[in-house]
MIVEXZA-317101 format. One record per residue (C-alpha): residue in three letters; x, y, z. Coordinates in steps of 0.2 Angstrom, whole numbers, padded with zeros to 4 digits, always signed. Layout:
BEGIN
ALAXYZ...
END
This chain:
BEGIN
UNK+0556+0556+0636UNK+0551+0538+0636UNK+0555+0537+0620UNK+0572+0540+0626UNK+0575+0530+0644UNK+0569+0515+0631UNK+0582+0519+0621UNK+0595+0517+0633UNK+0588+0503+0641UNK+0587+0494+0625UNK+0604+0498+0623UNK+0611+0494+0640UNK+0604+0475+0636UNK+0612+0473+0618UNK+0627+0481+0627UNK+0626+0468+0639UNK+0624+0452+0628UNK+0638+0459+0618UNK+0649+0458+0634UNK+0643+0441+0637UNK+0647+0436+0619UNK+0664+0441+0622UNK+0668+0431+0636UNK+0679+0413+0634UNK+0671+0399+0633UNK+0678+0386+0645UNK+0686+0369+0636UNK+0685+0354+0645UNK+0703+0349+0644UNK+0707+0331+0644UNK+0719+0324+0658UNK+0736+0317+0650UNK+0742+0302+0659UNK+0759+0302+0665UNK+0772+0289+0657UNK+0788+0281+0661UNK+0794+0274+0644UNK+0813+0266+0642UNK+0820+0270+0627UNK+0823+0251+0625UNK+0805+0247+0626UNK+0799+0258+0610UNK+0804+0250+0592UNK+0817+0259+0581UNK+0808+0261+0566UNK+0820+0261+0549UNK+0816+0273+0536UNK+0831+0272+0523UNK+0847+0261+0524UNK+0855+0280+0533UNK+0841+0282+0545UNK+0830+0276+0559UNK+0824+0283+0572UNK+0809+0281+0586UNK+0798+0293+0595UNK+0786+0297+0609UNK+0770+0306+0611UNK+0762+0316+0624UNK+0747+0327+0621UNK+0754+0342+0613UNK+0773+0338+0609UNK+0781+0322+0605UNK+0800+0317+0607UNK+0810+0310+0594UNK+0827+0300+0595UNK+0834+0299+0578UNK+0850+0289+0572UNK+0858+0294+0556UNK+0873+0285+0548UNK+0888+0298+0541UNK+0881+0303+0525UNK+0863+0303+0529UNK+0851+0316+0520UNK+0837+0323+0528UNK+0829+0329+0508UNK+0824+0350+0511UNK+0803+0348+0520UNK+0795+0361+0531UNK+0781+0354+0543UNK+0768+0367+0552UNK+0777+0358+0568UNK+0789+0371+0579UNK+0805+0359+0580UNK+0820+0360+0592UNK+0834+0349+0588UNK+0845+0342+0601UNK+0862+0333+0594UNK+0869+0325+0609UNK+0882+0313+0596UNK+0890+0318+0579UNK+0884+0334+0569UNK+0870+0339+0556UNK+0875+0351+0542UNK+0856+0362+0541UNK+0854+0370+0525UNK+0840+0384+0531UNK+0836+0401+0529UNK+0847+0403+0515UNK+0861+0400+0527UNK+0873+0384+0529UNK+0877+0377+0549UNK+0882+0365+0558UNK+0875+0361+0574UNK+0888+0350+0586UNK+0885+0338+0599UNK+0879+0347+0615UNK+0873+0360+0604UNK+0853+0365+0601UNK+0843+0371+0586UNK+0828+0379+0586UNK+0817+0379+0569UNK+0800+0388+0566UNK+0785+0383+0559UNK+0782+0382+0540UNK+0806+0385+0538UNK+0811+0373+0523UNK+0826+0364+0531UNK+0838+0352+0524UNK+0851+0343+0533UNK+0865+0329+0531UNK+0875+0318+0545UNK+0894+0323+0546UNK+0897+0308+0558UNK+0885+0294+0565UNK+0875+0306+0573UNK+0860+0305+0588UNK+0848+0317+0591UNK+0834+0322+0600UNK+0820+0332+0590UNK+0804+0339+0599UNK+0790+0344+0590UNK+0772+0355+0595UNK+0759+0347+0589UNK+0767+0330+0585UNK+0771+0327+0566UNK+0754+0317+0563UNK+0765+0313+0546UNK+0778+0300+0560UNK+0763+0295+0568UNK+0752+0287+0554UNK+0770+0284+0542UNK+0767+0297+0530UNK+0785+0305+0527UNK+0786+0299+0512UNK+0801+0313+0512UNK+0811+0301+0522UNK+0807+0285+0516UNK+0814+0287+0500UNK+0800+0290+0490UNK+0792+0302+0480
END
């Protein structure tokens, strides 16, 4: 009989550390710090002759405002980033998904994570791209896919 009320005493302890193994840990989240930025006040950054474009960060999404001149090609890239594009002037022809659209001024498109896309400026066109995360490859000027090089 002791043998037994051991046994599940024993086993109400490695019960009990298994329930404490499965709680959250708490994260110490860092503050973000509110901003006020002008448009005016952050450099537009040229990536090809068709193209320039300057962006934003916050903590866990960035903002970008991107020019393209009628003709532009945006080359077929896909990014881990979940992307919603904004066209607030002009229009962008998307290749994606095996589909072909074009996405108008006032009009919204929203891209998954890891979806090749392509894309090509039907008139001088302005846009506002969000990203989660921020593209770490705008950030430190590795888009190579932009720039023109391969």
């Amino acid at each position: 009989m002791a043998k037994a009320a051991r046994a599940k005493r024993t086993s109400a302890k490695s019960q009990k550390k298994k329930t404490t193994a499965r709680r959250p840990t708490r994260q110490r989240v860092e503050k973000a710090d509110l901003k006020h930025i002008p448009w005016s006040s952050v450099d537009l950054e040229d990536l090809n002759p068709l193209l320039q474009r300057h962006f934003v960060v916050g903590q866990n999404v960035m903002l970008a405002r991107v020019l393209l001149k009628k003709g532009c090609i945006v080359p077929e890239h896909s990014h881990h980033n979940e992307q919603i594009t904004y066209v607030l002037e002009g229009a962008l022809k998307f290749w994606i998904d095996g589909k072909e659209l074009v996405v108008n001024a006032g009009e919204v498109l929203t891209i998954p994570p890891h979806m090749p896309h392509k894309a090509e400026a039907l008139a001088y066109t302005v846009d506002l791209d969000v990203f989660s995360p921020p593209r770490a490859d705008w950030i430190d000027k590795t888009d190579k896919y932009l720039r023109g090089v391969k």
